[in-house]
C-alpha positions, 0 to 999 in steps of 0.5 A, spaced: 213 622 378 211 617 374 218 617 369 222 615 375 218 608 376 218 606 368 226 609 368 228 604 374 224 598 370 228 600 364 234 599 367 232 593 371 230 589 364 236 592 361 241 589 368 236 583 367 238 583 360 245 583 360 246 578 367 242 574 361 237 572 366 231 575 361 224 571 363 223 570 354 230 566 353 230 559 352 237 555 354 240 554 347 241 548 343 247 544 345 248 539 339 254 535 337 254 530 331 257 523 333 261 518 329 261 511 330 264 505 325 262 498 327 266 493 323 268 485 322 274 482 318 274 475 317 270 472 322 274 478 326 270 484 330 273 489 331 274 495 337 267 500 335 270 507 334 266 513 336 268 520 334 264 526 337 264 533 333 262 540 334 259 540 327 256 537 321 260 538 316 267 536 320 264 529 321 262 528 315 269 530 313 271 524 318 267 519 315 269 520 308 276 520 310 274 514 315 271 509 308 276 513 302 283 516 305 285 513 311 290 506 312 295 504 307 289 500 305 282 504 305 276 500 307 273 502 299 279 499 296 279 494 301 271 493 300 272 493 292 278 488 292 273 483 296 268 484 292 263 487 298 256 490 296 256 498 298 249 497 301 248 505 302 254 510 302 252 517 303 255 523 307 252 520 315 252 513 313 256 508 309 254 500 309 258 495 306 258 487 307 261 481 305 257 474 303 256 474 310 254 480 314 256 476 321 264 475 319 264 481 313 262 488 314 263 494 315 258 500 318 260 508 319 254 513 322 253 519 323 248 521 329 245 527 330 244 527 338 243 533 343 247 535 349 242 534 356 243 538 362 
């Protein structure tokens, strides 16, 4: 007699398991990695660009295709032929100003957020 209540406990920890309704399992981590570039030309502030993405690495892609491949005119070329100063440029954050961060700037992060239900 006594199989039978440890065979319907198995078989109820099983259904339990794969209703995913297991009384151990933690919620997975939801996270997405977001873009943001800040940017003033000239005494002139532009629009703020968000991005969001699934993963690290393809906001990372983002960024650097943002600051190196993007326009006729890339924001590198455009910060070299200006004479900016490259403060920090790094895989989640690329800082360049002019003599005056106000009126000449740019600045592109990546942040790490997670999603909240």
């Amino acid at each position: 007699m006594e199989r039978v209540p440890n065979l319907l406990q198995s078989i109820a920890e099983s259904l339990a398991t794969i209703a995913g309704k297991t009384a151990d399992k933690k919620p997975q981590e939801k996270k997405v990695w977001v873009f943001t570039a800040e940017q003033a030309w000239d005494g002139e502030v532009a629009d703020v660009i968000v991005q969001t993405f699934a993963t690290e690495q393809t906001a990372q892609d983002y960024l650097h295709d943002f600051v190196y491949k993007d326009g006729d005119e890339t924001i590198a070329e455009y910060v070299k032929k200006h004479d900016w100063e490259v403060e920090q440029d790094e895989p989640w954050l690329y800082r360049a100003s002019g003599n005056d961060y106000c009126s000449d700037h740019v600045e592109c992060t990546i942040t790490e957020c997670e999603i909240k239900e």
